[in-house]
Each structure stands twice: as structure tokens, then as C-alpha cells.
VMD Tcl script that builds the backbone (N, CA, C; Angstrom):
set m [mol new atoms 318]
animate dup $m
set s [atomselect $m all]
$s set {name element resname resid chain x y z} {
  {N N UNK 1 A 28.681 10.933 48.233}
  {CA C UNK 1 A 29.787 11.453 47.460}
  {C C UNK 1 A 29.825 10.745 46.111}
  {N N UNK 2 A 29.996 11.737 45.116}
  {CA C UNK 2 A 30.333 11.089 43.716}
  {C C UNK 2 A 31.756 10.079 43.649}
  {N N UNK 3 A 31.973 9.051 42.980}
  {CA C UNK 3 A 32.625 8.436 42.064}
  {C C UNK 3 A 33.103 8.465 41.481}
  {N N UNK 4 A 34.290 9.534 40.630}
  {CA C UNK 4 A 34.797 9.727 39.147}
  {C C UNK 4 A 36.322 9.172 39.504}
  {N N UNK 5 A 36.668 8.767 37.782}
  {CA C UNK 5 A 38.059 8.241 37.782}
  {C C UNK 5 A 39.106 9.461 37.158}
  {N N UNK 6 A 39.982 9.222 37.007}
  {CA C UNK 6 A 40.589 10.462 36.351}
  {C C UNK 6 A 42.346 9.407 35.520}
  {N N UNK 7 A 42.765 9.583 34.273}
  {CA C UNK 7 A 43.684 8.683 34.071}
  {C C UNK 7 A 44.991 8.822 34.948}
  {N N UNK 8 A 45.640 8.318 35.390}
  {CA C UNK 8 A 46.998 8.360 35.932}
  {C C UNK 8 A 47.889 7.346 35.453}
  {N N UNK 9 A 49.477 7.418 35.741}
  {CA C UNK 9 A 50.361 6.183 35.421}
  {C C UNK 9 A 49.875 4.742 35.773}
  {N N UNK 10 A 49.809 4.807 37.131}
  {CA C UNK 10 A 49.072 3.599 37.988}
  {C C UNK 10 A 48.201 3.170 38.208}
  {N N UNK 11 A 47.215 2.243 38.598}
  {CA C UNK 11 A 45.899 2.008 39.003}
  {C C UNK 11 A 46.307 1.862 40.538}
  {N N UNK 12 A 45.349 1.627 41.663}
  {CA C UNK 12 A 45.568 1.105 42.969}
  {C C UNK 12 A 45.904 0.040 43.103}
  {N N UNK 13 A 47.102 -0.188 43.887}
  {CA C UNK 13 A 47.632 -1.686 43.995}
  {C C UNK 13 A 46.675 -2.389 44.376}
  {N N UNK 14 A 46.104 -3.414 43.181}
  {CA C UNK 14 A 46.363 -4.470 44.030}
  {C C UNK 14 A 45.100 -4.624 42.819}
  {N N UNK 15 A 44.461 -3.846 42.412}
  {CA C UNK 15 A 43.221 -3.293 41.637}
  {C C UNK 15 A 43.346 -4.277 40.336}
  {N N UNK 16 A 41.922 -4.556 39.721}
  {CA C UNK 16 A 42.505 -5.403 38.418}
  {C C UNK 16 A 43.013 -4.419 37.202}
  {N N UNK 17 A 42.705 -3.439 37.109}
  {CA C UNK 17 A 43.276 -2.227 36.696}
  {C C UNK 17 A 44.462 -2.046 36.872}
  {N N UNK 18 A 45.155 -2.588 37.166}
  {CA C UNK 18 A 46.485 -2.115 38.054}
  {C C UNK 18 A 47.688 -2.125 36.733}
  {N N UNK 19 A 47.727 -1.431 35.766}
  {CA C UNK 19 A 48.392 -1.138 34.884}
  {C C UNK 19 A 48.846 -0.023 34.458}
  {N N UNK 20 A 49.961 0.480 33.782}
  {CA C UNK 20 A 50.473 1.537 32.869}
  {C C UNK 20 A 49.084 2.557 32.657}
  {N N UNK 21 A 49.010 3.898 32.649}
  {CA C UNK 21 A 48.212 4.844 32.028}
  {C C UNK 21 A 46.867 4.014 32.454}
  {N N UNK 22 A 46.613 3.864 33.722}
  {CA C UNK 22 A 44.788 3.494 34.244}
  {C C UNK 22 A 44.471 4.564 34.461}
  {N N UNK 23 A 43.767 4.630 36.012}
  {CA C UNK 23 A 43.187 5.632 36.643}
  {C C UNK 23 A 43.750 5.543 38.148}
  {N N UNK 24 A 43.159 6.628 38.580}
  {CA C UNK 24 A 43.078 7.388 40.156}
  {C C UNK 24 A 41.489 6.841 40.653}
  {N N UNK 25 A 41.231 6.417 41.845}
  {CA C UNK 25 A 39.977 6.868 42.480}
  {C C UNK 25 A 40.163 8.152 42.710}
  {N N UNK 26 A 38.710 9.048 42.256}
  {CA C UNK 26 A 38.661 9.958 42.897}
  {C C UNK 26 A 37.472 10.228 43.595}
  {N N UNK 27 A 37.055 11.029 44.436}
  {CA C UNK 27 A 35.779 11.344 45.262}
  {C C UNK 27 A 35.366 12.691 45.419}
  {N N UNK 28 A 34.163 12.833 45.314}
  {CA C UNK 28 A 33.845 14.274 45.203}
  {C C UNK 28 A 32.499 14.500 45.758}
  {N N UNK 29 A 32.544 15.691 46.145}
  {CA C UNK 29 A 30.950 15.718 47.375}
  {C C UNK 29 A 30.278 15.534 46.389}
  {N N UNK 30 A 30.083 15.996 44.825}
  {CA C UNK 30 A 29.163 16.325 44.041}
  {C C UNK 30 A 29.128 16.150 42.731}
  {N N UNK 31 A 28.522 15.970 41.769}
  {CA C UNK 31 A 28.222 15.744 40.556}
  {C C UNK 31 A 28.826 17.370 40.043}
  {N N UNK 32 A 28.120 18.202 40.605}
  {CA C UNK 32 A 28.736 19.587 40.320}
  {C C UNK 32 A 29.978 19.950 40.635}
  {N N UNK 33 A 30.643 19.382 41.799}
  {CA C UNK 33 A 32.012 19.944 42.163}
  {C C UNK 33 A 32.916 18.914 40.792}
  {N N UNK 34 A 32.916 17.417 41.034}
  {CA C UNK 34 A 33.533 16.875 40.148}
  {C C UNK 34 A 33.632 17.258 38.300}
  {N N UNK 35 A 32.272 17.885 37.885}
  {CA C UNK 35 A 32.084 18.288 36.781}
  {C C UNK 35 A 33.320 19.236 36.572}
  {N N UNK 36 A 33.008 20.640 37.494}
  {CA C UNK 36 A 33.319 21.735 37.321}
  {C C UNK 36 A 35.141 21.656 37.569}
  {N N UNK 37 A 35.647 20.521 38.258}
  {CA C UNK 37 A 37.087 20.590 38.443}
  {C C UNK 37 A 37.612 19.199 37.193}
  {N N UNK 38 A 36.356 19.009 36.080}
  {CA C UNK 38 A 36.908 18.439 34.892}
  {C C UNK 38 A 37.111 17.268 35.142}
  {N N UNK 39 A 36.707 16.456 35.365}
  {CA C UNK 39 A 36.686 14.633 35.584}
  {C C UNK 39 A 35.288 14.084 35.570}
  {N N UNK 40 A 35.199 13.349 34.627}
  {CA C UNK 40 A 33.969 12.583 34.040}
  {C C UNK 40 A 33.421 11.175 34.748}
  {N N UNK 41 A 31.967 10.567 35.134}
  {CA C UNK 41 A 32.036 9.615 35.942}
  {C C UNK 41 A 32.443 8.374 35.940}
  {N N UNK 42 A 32.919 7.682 36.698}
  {CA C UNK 42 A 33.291 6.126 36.350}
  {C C UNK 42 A 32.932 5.215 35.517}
  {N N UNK 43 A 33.301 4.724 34.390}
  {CA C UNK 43 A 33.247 3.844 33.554}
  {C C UNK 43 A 32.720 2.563 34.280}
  {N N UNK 44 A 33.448 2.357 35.378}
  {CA C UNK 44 A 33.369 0.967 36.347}
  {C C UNK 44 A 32.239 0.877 36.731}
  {N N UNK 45 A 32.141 2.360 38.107}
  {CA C UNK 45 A 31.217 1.684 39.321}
  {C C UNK 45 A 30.393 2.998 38.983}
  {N N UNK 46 A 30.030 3.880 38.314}
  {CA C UNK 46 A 28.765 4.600 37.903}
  {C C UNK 46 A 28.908 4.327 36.482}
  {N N UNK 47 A 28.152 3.177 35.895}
  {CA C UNK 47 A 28.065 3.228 34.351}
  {C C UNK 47 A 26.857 4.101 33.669}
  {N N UNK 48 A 26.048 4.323 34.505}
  {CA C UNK 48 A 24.803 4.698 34.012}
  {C C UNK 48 A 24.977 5.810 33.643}
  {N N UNK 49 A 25.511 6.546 34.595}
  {CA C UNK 49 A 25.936 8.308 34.172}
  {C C UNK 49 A 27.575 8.171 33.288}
  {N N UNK 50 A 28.251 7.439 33.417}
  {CA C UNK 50 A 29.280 7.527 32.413}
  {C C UNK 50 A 28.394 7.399 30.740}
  {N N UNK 51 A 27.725 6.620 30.428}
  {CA C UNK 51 A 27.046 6.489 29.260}
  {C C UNK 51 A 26.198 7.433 28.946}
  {N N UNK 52 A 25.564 8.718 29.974}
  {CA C UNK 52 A 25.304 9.925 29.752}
  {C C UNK 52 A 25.975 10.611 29.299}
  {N N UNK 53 A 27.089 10.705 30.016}
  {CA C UNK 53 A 28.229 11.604 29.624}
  {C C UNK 53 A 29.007 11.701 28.965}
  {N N UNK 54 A 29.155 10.378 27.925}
  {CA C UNK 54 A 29.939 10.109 26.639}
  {C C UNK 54 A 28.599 9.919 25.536}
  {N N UNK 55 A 27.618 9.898 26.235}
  {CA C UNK 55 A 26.865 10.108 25.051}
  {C C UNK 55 A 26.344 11.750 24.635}
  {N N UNK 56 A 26.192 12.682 25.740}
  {CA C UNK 56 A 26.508 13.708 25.439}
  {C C UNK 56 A 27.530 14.233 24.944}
  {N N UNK 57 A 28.559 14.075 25.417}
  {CA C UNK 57 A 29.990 14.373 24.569}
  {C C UNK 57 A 29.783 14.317 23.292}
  {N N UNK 58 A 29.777 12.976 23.048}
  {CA C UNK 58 A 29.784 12.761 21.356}
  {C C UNK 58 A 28.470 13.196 20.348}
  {N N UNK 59 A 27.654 13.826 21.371}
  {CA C UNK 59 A 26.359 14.738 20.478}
  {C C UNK 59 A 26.986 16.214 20.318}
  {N N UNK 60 A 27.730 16.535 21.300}
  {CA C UNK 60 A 28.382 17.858 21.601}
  {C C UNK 60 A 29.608 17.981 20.360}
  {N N UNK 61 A 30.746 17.017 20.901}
  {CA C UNK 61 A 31.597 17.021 19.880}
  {C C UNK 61 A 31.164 16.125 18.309}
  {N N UNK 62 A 32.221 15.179 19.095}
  {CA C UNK 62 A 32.055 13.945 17.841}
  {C C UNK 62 A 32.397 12.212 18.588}
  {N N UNK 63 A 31.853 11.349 17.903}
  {CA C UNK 63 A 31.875 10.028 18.311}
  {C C UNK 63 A 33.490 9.581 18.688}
  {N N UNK 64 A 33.678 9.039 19.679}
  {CA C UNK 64 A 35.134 8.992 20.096}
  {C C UNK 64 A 35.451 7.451 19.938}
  {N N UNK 65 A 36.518 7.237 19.447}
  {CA C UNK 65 A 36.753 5.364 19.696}
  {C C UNK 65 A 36.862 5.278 21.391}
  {N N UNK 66 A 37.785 5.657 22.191}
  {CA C UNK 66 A 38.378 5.185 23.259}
  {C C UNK 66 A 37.815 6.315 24.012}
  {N N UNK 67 A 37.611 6.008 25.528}
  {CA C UNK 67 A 37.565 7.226 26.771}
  {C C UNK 67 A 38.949 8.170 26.566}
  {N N UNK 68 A 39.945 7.531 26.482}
  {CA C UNK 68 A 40.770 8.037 26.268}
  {C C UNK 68 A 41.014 9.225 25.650}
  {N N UNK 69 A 40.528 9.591 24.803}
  {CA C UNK 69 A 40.175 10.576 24.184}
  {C C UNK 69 A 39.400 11.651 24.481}
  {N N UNK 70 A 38.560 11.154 25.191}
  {CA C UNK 70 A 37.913 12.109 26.354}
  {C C UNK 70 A 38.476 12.679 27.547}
  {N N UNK 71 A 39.153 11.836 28.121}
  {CA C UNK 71 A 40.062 12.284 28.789}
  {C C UNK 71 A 41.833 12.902 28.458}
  {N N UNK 72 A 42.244 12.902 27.510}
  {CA C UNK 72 A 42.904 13.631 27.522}
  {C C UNK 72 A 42.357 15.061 26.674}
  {N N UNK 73 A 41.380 15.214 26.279}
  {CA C UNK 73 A 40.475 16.540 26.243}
  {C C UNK 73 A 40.384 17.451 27.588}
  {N N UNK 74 A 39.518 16.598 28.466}
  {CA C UNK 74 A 39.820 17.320 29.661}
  {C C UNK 74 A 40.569 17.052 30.478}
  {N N UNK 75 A 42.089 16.217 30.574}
  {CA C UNK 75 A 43.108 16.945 31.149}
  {C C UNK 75 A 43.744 18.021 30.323}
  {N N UNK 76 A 43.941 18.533 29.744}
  {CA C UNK 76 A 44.076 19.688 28.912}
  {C C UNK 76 A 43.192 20.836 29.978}
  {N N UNK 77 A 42.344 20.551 29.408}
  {CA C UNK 77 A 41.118 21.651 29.793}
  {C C UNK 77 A 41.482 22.342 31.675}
  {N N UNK 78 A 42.043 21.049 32.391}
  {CA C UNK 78 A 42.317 21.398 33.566}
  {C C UNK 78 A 43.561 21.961 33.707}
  {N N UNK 79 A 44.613 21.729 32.736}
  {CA C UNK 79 A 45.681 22.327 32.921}
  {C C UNK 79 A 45.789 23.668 32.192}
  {N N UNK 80 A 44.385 23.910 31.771}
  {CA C UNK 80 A 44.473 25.613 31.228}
  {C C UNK 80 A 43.819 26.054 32.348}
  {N N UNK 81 A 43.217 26.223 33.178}
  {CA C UNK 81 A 42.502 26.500 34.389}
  {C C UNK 81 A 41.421 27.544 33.637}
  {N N UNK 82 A 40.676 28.138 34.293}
  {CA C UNK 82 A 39.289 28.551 34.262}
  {C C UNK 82 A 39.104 29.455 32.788}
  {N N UNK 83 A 38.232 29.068 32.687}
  {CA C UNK 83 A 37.506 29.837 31.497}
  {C C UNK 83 A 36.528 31.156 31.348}
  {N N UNK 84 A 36.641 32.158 30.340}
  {CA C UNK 84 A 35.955 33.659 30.305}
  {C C UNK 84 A 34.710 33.332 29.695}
  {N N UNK 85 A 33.804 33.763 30.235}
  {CA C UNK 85 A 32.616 33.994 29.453}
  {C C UNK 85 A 31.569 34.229 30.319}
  {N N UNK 86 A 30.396 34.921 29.389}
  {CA C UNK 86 A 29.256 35.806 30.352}
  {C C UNK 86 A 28.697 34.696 30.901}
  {N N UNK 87 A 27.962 35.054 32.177}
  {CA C UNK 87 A 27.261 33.736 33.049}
  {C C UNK 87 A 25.732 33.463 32.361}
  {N N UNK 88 A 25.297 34.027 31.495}
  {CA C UNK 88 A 23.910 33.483 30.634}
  {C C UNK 88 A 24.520 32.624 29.807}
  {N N UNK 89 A 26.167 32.600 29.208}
  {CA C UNK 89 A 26.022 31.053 28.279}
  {C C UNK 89 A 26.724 29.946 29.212}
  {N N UNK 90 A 26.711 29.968 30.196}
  {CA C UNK 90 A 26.606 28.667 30.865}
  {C C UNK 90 A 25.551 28.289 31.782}
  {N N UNK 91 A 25.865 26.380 31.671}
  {CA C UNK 91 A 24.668 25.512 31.724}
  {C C UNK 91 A 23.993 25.678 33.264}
  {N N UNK 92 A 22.977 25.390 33.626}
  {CA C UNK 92 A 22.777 25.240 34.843}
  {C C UNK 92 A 23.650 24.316 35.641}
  {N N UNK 93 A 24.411 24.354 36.958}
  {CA C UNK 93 A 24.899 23.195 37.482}
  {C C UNK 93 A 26.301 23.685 37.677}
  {N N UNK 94 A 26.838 24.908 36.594}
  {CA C UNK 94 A 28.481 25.210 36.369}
  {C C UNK 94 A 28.461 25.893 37.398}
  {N N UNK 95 A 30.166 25.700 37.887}
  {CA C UNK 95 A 30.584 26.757 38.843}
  {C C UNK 95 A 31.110 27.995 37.927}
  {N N UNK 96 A 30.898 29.329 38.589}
  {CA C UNK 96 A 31.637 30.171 38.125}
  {C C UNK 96 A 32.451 31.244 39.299}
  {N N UNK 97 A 33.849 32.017 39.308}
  {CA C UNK 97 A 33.638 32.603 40.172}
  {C C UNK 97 A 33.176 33.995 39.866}
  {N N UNK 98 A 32.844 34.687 41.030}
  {CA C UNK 98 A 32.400 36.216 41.201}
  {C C UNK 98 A 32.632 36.721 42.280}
  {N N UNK 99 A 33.306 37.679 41.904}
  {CA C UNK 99 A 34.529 38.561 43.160}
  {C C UNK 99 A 34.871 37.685 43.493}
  {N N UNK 100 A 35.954 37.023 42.851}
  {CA C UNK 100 A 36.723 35.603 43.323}
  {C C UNK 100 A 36.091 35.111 44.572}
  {N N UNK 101 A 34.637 34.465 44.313}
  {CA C UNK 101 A 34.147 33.458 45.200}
  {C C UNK 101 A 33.703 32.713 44.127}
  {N N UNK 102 A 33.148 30.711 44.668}
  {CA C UNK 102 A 32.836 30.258 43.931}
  {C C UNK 102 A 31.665 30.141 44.249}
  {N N UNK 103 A 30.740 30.041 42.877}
  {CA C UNK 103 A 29.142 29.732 43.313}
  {C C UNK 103 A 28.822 29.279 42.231}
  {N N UNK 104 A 27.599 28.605 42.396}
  {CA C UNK 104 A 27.408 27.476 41.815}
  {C C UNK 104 A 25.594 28.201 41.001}
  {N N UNK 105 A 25.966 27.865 39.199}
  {CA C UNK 105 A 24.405 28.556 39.056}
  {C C UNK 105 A 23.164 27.331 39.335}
  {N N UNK 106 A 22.483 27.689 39.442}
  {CA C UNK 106 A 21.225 26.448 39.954}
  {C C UNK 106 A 19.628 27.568 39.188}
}
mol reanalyze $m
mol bondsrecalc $m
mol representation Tube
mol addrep $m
């Protein structure tokens, strides 16, 4: 199971994190499920793919000071829920649905 954090008020008690506006653990069967429901990988305990993924970002967008900024991009993005567009301009890996099922392009 994947690793991703997501920001929240709290961190887990007890956590050195354990401050104002941290994070959530979250867990996810998949690199693809976690992608596609908008939460980016752990800063902490997957750095290798977090530094993928903010380094793509900022080739995609633009150079960000803080995660923070990344993340409140895509909490946004999750609180608009799903997005229109033909299934040739998305990436390999995205979920999309069809006849409201979800499937995954590969």
C-alpha cells in the first residue's frame, strides 16, 4: 500500500508533527488510486517519489516555495470533484469513469 499525506488541522497525537495545519496519514492500495483521488506522496516516509512529484509539478506549473502550495491546489481540485475531457488527453495511469464505472487507463 502507498503512503501519502494529505494537510489537516492536526497531526497524529503524539507525532513530531503534531501541530496546527500538518497532515493526516493516509493509505492507499495504489500509486494510481491515491493519484487519481488527489493526494501527493509523503514528504517524510516516501521522499524519493515526493521529489518526483514536486519536481514534475513545478515543470508542469511553476516553482513553488512551500508544499503548501501544492496542496492547497489540490485540495481545491478535490473539492470540485471530477473532471470533463476526451480519454486520449489523459496520462496513462488516470482513472476515468465510463458508464459510471471506474477504470483505470494502462
Amino acid at each position: 500500500m502507498d503512503h501519502l499525506h494529505t494537510p489537516r488541522k492536526a497531526g497524529p497525537p503524539g507525532h513530531r508533527r503534531d501541530a496546527p495545519h500538518s497532515y493526516t496519514r493516509l493509505f492507499f492500495l495504489d500509486e494510481a488510486v491515491a493519484s487519481a483521488t488527489g493526494h501527493r506522496p509523503c514528504a517524510e516516509c516516501r521522499r524519493a517519489h515526493y521529489r518526483a512529484f514536486r519536481a514534475a509539478w513545478e515543470a508542469a506549473y511553476s516553482p513553488v516555495q512551500s508544499v503548501k502550495e501544492i496542496d492547497a491546489v489540490l485540495h481545491t481540485a478535490r473539492l470540485q470533484g471530477p473532471h470533463q475531457c476526451e480519454a486520449r488527453e489523459l496520462p496513462e495511469g488516470a482513472f476515468l469513469l465510463h458508464e459510471g464505472r471506474p477504470h483505470l487507463l494502462t
